[in-house]
N, C-alpha and C positions, 0 to 999 in steps of 0.2 A: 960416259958420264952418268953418274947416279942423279938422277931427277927426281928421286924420294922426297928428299928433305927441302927441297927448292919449292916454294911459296910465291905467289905473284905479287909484283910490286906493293906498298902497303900506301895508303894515300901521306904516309911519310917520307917514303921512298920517292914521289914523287915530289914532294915540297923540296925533297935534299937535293933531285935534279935540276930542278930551278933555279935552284939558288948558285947554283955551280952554275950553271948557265947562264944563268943573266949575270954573273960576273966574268965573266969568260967575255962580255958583246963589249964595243967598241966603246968607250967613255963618254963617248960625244952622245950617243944614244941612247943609251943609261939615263944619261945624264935629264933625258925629255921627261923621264917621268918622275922625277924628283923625288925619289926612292918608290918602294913598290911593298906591297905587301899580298905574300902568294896565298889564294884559299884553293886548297885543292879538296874538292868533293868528288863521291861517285858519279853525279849527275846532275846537270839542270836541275832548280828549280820548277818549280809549276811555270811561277811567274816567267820566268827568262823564258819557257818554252813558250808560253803564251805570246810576249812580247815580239821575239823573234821569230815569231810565225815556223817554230821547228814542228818538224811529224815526227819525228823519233829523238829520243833523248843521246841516240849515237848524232845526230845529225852535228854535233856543235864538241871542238875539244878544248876550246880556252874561251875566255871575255872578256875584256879590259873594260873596267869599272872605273871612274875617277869621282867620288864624292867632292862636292863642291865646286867642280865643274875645275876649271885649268886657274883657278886662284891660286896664290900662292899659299901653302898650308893643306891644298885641297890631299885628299888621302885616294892615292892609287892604289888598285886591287888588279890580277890578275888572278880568275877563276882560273882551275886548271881543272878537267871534268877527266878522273883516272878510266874509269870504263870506257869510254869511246876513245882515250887514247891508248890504252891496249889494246883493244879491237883491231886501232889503225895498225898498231903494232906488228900485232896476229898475221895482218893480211898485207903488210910492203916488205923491203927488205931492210928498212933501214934501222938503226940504233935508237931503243930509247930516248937515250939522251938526247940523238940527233935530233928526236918528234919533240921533244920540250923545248928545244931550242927554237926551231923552227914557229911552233907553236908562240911561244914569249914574241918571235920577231916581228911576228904576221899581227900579234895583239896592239902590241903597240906601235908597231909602223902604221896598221889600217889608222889606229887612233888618232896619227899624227899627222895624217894624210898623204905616208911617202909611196910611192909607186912602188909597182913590184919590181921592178931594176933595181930602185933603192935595196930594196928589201933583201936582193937575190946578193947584192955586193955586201952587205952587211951579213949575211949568214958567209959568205966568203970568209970574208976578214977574221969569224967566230969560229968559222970550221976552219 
């Protein structure tokens, strides 16, 4: 394979996995966060490092953000941080897409308080 012309994902390329992902999850859990809207950066914030008491900017690969808190109208956000999820990448074996999925399930399952069995049977269902 010619690996010349092959560029690493663009923080596009990661919005467009998302998006395929979080449609791809179960309706029922979609559905908790009342639509989403994906920001993918290269990295944390200050602030979010500060907040989250991180030591490295790899240390964190998604956030689930809901402004206005669980109101109805409130606006969800799922950070998506492309550098530490490449990194992850770099170093397991699994598929991009898998790690964005994965990532989205874990953001908003933590957020909604579901166990990690919940969470393991919902990436089931998606993969």
């Amino acid at each position: 394979m010619d690996w010349t012309p092959i560029a690493a994902p663009s923080l596009a390329d990661i919005e467009g996995l998302a998006h395929t992902a979080f449609a791809d999850l179960p309706r029922e859990f979609r559905n908790l966060t009342g639509g989403v809207t994906f920001m993918v950066r290269d990295f944390p914030d200050e602030e979010t490092m500060r907040v989250m008491g991180l030591e490295s900017e790899f240390d964190i690969l998604g956030l689930f953000h809901q402004e206005g808190g669980r109101a109805y109208g409130a606006a969800t956000l799922i950070f998506l941080y492309r550098r530490p999820i490449l990194d992850y990448w770099a170093e397991h074996e699994d598929a991009l897409g898998d790690i964005v999925r994965h990532v989205l399930i874990h953001e908003i399952g933590h957020h909604f308080g579901l166990s990690d069995a919940d969470m393991e049977a919902i990436e089931g269902e998606a993969g």
